[in-house]
Backbone of each chain as ProteinMPNN parsed JSONL, in Angstrom:
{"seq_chain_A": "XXXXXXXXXXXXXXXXXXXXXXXXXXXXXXXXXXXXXXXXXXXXXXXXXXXXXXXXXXXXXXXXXXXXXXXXXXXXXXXXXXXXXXXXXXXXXXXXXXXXXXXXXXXXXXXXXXXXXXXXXXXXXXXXXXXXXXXXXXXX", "coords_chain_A": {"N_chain_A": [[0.815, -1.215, 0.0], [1.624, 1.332, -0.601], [1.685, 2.982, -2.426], [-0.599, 4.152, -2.001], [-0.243, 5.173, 0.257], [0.617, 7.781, -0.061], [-1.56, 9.001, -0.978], [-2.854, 9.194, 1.399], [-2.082, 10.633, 3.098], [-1.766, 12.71, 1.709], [-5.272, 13.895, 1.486], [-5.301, 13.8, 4.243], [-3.751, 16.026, 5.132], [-4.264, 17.813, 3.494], [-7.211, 18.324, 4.503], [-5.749, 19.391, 6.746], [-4.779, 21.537, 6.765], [-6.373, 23.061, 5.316], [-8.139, 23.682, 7.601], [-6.456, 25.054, 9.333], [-5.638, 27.292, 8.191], [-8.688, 28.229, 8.104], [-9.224, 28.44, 10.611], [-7.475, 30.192, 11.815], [-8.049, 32.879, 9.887], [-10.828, 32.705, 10.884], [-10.663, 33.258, 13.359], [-9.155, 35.65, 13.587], [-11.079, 37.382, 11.682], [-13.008, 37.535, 14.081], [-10.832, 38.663, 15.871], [-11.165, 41.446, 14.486], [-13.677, 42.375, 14.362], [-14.387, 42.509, 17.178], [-13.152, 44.712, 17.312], [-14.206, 46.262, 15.829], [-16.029, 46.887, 17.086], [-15.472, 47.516, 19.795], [-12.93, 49.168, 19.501], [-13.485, 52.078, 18.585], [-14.565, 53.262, 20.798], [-12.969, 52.599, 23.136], [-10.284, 53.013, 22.045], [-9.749, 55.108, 19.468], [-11.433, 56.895, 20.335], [-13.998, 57.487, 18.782], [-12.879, 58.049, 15.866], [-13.394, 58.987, 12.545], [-11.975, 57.793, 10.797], [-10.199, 56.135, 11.64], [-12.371, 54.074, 12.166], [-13.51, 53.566, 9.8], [-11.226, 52.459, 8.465], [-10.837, 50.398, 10.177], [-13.48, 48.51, 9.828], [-12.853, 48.236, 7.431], [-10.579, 46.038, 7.38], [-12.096, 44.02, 8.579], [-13.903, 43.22, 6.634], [-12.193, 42.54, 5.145], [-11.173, 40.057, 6.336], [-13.565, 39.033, 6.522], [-13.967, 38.309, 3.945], [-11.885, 36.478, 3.552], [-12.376, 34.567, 5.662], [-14.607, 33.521, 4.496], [-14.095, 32.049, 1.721], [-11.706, 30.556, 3.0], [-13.562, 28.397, 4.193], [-15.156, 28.062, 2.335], [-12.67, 26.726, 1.207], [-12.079, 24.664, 2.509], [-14.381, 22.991, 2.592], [-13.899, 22.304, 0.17], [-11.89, 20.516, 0.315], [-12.684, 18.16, 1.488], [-13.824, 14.784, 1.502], [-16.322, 13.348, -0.452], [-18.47, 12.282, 0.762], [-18.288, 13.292, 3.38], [-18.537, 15.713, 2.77], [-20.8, 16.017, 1.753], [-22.637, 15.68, 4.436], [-22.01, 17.994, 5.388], [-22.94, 19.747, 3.552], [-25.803, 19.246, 3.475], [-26.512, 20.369, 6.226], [-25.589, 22.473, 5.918], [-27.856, 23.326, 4.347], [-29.813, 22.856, 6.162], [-29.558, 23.933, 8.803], [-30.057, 26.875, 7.163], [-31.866, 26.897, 6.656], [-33.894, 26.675, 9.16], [-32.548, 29.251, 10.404], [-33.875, 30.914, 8.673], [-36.716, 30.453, 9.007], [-36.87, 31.172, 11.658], [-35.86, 32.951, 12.084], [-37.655, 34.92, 10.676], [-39.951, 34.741, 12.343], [-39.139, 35.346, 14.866], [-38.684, 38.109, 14.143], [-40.812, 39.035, 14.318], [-41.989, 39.029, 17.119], [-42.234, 40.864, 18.756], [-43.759, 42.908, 17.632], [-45.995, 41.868, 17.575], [-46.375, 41.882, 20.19], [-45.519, 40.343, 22.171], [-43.345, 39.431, 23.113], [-41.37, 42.186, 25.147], [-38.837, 43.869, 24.416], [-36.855, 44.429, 21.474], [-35.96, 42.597, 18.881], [-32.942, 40.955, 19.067], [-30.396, 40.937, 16.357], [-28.724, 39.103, 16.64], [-29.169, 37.323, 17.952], [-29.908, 35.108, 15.876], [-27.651, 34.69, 14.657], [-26.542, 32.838, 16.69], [-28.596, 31.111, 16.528], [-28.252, 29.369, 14.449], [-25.728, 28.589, 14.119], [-25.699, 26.891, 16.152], [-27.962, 24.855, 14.913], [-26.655, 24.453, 13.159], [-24.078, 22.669, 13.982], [-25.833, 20.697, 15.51], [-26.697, 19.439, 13.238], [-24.508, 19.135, 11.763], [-23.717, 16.816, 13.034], [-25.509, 14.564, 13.702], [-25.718, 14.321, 10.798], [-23.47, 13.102, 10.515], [-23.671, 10.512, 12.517], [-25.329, 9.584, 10.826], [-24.713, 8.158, 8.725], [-22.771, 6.76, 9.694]], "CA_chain_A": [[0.0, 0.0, 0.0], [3.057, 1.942, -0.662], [1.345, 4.031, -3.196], [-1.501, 4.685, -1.709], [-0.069, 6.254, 1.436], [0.645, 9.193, -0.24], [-2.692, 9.84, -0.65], [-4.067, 9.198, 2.38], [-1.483, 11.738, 3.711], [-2.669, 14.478, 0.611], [-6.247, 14.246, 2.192], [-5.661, 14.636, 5.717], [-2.671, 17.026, 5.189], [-5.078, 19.168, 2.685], [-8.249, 18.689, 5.628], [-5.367, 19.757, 8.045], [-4.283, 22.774, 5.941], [-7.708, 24.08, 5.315], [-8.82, 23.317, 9.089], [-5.713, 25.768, 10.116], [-6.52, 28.504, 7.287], [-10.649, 28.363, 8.694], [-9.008, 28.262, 12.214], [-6.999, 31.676, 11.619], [-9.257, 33.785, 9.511], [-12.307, 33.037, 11.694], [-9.774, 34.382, 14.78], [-8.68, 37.43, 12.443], [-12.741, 37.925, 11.593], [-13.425, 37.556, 15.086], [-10.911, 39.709, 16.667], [-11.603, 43.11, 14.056], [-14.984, 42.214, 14.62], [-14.198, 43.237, 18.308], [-11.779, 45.732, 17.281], [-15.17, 47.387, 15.139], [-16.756, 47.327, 18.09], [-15.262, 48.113, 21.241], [-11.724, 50.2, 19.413], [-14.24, 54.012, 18.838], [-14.72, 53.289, 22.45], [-11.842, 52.865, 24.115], [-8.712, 53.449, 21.859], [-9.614, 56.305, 19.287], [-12.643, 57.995, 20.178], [-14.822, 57.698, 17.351], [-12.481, 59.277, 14.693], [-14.148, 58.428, 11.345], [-11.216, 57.257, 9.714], [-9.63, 54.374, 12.288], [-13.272, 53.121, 12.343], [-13.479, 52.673, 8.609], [-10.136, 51.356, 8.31], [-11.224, 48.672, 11.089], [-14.18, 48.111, 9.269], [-12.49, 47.49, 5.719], [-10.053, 45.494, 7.784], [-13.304, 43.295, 9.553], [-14.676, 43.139, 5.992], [-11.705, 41.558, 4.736], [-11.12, 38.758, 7.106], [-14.546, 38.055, 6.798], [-14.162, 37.415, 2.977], [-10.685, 35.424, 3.59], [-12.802, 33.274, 6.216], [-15.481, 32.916, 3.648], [-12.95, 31.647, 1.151], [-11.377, 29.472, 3.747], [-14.721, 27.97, 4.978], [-15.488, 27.072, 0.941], [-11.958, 26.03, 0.477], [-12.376, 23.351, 3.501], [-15.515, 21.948, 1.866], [-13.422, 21.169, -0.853], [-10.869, 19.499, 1.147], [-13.229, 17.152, 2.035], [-13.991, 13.866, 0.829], [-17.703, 13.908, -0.792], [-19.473, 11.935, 1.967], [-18.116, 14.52, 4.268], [-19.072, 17.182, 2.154], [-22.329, 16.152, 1.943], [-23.279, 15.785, 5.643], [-21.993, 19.429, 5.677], [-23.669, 21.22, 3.145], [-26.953, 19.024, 4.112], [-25.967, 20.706, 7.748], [-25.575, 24.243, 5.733], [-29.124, 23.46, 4.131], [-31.027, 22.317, 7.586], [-29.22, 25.754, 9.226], [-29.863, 27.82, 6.535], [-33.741, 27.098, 6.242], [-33.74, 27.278, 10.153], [-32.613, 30.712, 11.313], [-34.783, 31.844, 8.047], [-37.95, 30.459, 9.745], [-36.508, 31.364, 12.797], [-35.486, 34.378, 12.145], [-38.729, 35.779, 10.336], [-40.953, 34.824, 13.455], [-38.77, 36.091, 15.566], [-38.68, 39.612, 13.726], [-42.76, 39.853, 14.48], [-42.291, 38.837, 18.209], [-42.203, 42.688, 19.335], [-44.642, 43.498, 17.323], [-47.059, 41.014, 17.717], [-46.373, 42.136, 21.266], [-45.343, 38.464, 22.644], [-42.148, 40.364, 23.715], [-41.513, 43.758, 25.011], [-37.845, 43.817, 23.904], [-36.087, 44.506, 20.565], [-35.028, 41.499, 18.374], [-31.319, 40.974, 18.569], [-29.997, 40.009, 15.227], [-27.045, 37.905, 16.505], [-29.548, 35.428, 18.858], [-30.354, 34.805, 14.736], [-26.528, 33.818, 14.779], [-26.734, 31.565, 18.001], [-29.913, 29.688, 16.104], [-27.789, 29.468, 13.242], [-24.42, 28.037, 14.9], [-26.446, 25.268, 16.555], [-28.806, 23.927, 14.291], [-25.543, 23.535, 11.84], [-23.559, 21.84, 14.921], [-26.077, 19.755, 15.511], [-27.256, 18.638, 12.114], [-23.467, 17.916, 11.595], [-23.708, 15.773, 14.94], [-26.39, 14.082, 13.375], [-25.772, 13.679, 9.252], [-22.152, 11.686, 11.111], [-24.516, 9.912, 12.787], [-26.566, 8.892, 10.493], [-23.984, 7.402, 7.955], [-22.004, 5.459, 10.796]], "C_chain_A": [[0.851, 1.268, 0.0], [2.558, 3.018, -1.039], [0.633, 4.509, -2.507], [-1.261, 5.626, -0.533], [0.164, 7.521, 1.072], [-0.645, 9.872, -0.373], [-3.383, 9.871, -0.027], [-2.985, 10.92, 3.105], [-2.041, 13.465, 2.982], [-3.844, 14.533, 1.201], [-6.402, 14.759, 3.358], [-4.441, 15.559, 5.742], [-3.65, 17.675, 4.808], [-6.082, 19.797, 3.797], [-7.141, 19.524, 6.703], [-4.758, 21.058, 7.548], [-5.331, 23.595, 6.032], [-8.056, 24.005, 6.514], [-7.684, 24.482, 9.63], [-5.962, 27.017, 9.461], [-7.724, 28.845, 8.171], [-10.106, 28.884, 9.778], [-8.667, 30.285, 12.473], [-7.764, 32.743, 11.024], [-10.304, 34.054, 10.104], [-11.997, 33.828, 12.374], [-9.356, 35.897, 14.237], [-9.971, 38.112, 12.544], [-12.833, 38.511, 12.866], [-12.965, 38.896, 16.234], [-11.087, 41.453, 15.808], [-12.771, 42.815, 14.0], [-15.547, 43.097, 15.789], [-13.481, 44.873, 17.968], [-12.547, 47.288, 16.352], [-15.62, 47.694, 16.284], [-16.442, 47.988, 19.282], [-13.771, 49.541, 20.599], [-12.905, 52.056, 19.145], [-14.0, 54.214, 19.828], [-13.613, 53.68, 22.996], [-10.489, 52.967, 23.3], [-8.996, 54.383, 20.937], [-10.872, 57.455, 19.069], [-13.411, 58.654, 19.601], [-14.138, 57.908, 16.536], [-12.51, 58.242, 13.895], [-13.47, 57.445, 10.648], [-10.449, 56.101, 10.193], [-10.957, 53.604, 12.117], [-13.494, 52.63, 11.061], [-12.123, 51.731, 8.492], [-10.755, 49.948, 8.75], [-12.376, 47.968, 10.449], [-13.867, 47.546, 7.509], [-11.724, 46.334, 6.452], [-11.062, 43.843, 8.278], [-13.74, 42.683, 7.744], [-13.371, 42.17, 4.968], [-11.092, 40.462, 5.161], [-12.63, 38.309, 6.506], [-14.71, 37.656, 5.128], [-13.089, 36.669, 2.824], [-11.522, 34.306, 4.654], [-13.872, 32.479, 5.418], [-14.804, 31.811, 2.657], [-12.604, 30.567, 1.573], [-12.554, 28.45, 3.904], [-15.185, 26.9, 3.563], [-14.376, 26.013, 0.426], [-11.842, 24.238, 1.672], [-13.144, 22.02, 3.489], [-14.54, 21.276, 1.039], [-12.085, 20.394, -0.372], [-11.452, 18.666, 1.611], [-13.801, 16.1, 1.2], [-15.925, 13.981, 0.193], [-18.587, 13.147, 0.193], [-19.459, 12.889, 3.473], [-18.756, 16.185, 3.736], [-20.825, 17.04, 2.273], [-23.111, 15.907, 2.759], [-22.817, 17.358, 5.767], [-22.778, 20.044, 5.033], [-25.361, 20.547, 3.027], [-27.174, 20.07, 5.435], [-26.409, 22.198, 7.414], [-27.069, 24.311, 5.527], [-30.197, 23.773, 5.179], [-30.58, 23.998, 8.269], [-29.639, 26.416, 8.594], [-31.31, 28.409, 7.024], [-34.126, 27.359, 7.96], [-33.938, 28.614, 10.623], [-33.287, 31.333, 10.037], [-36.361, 31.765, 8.775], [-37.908, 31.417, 11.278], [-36.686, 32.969, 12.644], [-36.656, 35.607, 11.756], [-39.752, 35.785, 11.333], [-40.176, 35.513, 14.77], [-38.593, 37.435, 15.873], [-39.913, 39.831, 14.382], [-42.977, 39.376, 15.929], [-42.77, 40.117, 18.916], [-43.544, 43.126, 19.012], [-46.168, 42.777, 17.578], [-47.48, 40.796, 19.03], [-46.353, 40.858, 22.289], [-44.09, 38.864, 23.465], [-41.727, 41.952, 23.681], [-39.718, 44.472, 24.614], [-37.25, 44.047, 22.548], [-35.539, 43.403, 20.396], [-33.952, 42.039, 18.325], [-31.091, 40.13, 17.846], [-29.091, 38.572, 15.402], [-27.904, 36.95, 17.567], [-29.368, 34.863, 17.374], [-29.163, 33.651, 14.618], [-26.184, 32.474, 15.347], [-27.767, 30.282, 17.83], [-28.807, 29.152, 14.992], [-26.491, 28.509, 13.413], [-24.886, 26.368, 15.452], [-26.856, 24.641, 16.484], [-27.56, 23.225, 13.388], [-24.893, 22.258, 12.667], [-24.553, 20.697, 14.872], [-26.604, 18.949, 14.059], [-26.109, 18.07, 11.518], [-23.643, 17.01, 11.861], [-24.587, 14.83, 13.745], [-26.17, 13.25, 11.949], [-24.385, 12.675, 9.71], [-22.755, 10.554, 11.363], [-25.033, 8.665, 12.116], [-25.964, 7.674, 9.508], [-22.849, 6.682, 8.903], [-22.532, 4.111, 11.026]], "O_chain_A": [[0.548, 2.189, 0.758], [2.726, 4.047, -0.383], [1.052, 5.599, -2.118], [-1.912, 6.653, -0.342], [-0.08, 8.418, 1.879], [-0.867, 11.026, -0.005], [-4.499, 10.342, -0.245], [-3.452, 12.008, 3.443], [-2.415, 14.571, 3.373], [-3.778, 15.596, 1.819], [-7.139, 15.678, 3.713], [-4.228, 15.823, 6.926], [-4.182, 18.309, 5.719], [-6.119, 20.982, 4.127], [-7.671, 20.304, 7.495], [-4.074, 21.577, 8.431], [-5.338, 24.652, 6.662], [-8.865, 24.928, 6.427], [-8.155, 24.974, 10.656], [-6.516, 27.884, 10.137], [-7.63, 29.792, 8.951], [-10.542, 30.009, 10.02], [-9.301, 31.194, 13.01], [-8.153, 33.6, 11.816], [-10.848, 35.158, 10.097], [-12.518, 34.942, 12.425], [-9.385, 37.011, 14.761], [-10.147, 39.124, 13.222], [-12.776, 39.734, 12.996], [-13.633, 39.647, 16.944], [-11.122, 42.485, 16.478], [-13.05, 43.309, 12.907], [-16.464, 43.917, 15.785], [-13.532, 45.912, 18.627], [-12.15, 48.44, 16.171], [-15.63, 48.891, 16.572], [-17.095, 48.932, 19.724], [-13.668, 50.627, 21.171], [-12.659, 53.029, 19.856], [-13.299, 55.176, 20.14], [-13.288, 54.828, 23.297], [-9.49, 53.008, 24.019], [-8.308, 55.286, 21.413], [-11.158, 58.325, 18.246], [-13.653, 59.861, 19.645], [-14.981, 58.199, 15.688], [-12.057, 57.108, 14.052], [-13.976, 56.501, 10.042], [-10.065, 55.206, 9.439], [-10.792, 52.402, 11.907], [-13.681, 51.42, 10.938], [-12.1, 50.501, 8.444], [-11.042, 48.918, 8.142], [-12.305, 46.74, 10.497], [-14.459, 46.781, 6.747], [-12.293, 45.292, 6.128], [-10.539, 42.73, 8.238], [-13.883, 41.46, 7.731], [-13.696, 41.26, 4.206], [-10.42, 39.837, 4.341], [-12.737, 37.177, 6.036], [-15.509, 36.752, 4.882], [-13.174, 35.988, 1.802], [-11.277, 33.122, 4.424], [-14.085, 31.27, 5.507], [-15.06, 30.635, 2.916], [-12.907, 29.538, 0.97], [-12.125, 27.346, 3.567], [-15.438, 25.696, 3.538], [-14.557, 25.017, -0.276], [-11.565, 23.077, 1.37], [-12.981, 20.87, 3.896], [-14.299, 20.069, 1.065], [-11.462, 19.657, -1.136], [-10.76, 18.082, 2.445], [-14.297, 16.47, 0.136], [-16.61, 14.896, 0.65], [-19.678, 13.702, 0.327], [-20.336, 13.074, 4.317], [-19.186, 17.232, 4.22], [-21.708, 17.763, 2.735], [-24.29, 15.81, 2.421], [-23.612, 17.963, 6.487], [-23.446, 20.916, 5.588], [-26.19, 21.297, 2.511], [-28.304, 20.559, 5.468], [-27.143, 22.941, 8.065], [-27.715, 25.091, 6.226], [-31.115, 24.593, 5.144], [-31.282, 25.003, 8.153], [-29.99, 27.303, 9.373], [-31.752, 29.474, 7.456], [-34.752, 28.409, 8.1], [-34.967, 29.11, 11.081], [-33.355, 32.551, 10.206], [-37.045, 32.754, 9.037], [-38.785, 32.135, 11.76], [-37.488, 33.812, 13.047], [-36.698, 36.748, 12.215], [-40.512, 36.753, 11.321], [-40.814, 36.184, 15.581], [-38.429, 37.986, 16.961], [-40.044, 40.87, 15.028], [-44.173, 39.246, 16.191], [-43.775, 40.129, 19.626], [-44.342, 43.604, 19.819], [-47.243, 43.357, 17.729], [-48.394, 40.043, 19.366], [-47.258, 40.598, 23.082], [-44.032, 38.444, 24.621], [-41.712, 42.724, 22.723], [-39.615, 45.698, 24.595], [-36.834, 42.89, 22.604], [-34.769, 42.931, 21.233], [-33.689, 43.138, 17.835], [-31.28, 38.93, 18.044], [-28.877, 37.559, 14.737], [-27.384, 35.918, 17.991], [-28.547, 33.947, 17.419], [-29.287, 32.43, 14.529], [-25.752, 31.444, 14.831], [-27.886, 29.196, 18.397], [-28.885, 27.924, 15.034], [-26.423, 27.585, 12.602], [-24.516, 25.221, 15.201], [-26.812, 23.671, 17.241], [-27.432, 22.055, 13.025], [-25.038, 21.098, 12.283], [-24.209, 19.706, 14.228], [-26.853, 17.745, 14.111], [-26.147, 17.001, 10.907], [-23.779, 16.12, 11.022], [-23.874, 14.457, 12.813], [-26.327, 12.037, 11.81], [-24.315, 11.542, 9.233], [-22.549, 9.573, 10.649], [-25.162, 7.482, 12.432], [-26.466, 6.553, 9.433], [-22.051, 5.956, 8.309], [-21.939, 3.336, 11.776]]}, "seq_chain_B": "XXXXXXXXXXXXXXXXXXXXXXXXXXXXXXXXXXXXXXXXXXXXXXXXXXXXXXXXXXXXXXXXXX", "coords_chain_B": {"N_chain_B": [[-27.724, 1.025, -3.145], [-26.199, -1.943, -3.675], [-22.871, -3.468, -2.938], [-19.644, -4.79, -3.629], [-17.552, -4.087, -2.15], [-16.205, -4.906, 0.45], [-16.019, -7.704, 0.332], [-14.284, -7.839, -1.677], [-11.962, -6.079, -0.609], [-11.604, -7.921, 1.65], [-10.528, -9.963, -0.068], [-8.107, -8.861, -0.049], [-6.563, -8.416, 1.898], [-6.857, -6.262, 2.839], [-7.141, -3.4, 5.161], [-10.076, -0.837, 6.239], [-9.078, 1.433, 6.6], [-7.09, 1.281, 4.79], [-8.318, 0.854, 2.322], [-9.479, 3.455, 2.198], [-7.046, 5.213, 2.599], [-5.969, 4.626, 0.041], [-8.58, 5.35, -2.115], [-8.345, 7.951, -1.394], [-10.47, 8.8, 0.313], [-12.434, 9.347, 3.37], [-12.03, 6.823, 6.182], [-14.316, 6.593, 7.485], [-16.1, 7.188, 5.318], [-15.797, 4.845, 3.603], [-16.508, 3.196, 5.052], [-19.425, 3.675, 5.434], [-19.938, 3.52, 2.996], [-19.701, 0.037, 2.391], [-21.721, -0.483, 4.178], [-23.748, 0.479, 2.669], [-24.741, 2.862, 3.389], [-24.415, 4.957, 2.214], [-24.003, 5.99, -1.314], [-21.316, 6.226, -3.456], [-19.731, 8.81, -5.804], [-19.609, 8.66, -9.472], [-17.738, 9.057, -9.986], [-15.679, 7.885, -8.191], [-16.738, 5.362, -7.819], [-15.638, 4.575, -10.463], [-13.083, 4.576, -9.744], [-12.759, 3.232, -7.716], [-13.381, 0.731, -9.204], [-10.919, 0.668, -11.158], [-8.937, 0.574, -8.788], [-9.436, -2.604, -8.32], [-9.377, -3.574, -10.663], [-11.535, -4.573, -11.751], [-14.71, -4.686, -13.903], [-16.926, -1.989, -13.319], [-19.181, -2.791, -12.545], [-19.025, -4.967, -11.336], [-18.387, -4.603, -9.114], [-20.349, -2.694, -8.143], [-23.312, -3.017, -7.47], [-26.611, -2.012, -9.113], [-28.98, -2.583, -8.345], [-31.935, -2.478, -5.877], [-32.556, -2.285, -3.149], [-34.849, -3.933, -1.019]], "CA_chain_B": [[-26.902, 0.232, -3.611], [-25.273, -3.208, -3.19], [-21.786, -3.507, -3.558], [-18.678, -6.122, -2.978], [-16.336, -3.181, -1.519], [-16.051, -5.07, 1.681], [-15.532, -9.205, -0.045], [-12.898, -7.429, -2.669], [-10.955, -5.689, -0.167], [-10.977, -8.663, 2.845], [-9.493, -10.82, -0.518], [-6.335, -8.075, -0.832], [-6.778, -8.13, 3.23], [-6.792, -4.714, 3.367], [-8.23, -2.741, 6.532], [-11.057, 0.239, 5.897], [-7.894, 2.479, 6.48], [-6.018, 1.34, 3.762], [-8.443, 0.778, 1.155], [-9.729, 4.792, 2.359], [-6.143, 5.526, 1.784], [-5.849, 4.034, -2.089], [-9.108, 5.836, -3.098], [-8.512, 8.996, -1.125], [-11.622, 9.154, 1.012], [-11.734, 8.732, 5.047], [-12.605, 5.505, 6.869], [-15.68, 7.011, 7.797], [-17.03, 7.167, 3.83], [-15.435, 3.408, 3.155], [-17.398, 1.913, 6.108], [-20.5, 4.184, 5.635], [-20.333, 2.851, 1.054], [-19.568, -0.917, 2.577], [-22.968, -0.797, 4.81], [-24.764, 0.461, 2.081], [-25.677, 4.122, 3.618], [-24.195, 6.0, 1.032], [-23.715, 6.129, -2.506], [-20.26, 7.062, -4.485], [-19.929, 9.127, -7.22], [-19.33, 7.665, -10.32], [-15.724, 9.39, -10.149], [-15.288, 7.052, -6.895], [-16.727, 4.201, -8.184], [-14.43, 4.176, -11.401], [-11.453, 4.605, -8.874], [-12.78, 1.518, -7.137], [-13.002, -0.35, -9.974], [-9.673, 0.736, -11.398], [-8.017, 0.097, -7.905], [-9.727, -3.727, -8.02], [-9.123, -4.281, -11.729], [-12.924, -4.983, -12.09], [-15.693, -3.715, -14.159], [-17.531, -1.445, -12.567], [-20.857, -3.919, -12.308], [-18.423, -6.698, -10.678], [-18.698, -4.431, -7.702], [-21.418, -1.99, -7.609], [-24.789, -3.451, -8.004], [-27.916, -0.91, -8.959], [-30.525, -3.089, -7.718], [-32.583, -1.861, -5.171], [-32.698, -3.31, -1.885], [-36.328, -4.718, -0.615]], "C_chain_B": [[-25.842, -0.756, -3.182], [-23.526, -2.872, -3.712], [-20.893, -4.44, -2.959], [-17.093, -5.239, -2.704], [-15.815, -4.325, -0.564], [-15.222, -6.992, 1.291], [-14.223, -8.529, -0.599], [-11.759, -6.935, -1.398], [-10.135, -6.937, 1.722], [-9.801, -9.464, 1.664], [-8.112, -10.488, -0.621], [-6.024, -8.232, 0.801], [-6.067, -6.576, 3.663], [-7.811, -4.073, 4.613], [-9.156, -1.637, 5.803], [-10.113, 1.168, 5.697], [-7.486, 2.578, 5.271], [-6.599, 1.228, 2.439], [-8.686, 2.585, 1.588], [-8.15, 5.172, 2.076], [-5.307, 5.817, 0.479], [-7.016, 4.963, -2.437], [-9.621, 7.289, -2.44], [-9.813, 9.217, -0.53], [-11.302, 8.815, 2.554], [-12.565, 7.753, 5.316], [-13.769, 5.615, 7.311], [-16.677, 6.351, 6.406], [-16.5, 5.655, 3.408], [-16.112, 2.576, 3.981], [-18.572, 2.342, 6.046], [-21.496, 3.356, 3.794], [-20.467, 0.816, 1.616], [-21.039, -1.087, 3.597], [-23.835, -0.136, 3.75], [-25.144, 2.007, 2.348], [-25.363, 5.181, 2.884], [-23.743, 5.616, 0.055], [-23.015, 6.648, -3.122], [-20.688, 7.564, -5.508], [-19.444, 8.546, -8.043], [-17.744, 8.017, -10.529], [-15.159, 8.438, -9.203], [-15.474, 6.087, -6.744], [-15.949, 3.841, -9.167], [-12.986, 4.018, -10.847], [-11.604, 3.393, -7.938], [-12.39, 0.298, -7.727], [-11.905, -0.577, -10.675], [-8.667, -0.073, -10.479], [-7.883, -1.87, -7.981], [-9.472, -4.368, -9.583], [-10.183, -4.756, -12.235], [-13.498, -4.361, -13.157], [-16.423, -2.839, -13.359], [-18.782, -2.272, -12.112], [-20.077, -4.882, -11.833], [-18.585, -6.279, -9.403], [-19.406, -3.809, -7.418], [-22.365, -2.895, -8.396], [-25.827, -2.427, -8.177], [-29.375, -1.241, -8.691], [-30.917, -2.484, -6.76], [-33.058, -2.67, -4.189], [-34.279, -3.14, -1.209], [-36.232, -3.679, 0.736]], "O_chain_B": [[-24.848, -0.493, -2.505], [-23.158, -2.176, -4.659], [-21.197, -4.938, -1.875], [-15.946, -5.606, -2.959], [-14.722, -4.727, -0.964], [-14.197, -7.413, 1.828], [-13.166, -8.676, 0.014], [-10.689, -7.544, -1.358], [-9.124, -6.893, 2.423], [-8.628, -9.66, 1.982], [-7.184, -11.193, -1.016], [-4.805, -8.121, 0.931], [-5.217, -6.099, 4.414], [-8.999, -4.325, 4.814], [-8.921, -1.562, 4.597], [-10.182, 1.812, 4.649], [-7.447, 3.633, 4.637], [-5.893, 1.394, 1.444], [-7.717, 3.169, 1.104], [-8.09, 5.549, 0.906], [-4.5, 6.65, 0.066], [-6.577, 5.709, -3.312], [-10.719, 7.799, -2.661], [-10.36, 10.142, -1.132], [-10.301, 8.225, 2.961], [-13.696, 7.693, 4.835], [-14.347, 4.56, 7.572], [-17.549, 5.483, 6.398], [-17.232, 5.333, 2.472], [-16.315, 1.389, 3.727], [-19.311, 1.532, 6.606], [-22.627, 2.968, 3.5], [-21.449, 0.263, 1.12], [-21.344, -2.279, 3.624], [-25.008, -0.266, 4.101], [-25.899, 2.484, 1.501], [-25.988, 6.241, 2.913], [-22.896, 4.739, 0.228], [-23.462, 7.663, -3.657], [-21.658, 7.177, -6.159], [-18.656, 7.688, -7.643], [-16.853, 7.375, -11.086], [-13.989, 8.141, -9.449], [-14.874, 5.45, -5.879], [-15.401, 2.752, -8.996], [-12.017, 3.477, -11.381], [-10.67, 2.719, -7.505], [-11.682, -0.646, -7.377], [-11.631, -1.743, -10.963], [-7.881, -0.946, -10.846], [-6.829, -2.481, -7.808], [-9.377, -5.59, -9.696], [-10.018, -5.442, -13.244], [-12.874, -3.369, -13.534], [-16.43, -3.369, -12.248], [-19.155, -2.068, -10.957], [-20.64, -5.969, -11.965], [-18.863, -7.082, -8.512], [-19.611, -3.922, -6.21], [-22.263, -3.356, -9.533], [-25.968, -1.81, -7.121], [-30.432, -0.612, -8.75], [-30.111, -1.583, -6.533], [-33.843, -3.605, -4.345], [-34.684, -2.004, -0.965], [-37.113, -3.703, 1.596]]}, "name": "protein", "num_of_chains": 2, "seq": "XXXXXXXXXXXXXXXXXXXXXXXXXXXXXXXXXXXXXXXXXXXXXXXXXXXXXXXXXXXXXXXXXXXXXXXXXXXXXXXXXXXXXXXXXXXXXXXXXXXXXXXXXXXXXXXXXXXXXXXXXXXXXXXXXXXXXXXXXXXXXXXXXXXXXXXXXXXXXXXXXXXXXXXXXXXXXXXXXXXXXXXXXXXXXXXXXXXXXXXXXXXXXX"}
């Protein structure tokens, strides 16, 4: 199996390549994400022009994690791929249901609160998690 | 879909590892095609049947299980 070891190593080298890419970009996203949010505040006191920067900065992590995130799929074998982007489907359709009944909670006066967009996120994060959890599952 | 992944590769006595090694997929998708719960693409079945020297119909079957 001489030959073949090389390509078991090209798969999980490639999964372990793209898995460190995803890993870094998300953390990049994540911290000018923070760095939109809390730097006006506390390091330059609104001024117009660090906050765009940080915001072009935020805006391009988050299309290098996008990038990453697609190039990961394709590092993956197609039975893996396709418990994920089943996973992306079941999430997707999710925080859209989710998310449109949740918009008319306020109003429909069921809650006296303001929807926050990013619970939308938190539905969104966990239906994928678990519908991973699950499409593994199901083909084991 | 039936298939004789699992007879072909005890005759080379290869493990799930090592045939997932030869046709580039993980041990997960070689034990998930050998129970039947998923279906290769035909790019992954020609790399089966290449690896085994078969026709492709010596090891995938398209009958339809009862």
């Amino acid at each position: 199996m001489n030959a073949t070891e090389s390509n078991s190593s090209n798969l999980k080298q490639r999964a372990k390549s793209a898995t460190q890419k995803l890993f870094i970009w998300t953390f990049g996203w994540v911290l000018s994400l923070a760095l939109v949010a809390f730097g006006p505040k506390f390091l330059w006191d609104f001024a117009t022009t660090f906050t765009l920067v940080a915001i072009v900065i935020n805006l391009f992590c988050g299309f290098k994690m996008i990038m990453a995130n697609k190039y990961h799929l394709m590092c993956m074998d197609e039975m893996q791929r396709k418990i994920q982007l089943e996973a992306m489907a079941i999430s997707l359709g999710i925080s859209m249901v989710f998310g449109a009944i949740y918009g008319l909670l306020e109003a429909v006066r069921l809650i006296s609160h303001s929807p926050n967009p990013s619970n939308i996120l938190f539905v969104m994060g966990i239906s994928y998690g678990i519908a991973v959890g699950l499409g593994y599952r199901r083909y084991m | 879909m039936k298939n004789r992944l699992k007879v072909l590769r005890a005759e080379k006595d290869w493990t799930q590892a090592d045939l997932a090694d030869a046709l580039d997929v993980s041990r997960q998708t070689i034990n998930a095609i050998e129970k039947g719960k998923f279906d290769p693409s035909l790019p992954l079945a020609f790399k089966a049947a290449r690896l085994f020297n078969l026709p492709i119909e010596k090891i995938f079957d398209d009958e339809y299980e009862a």
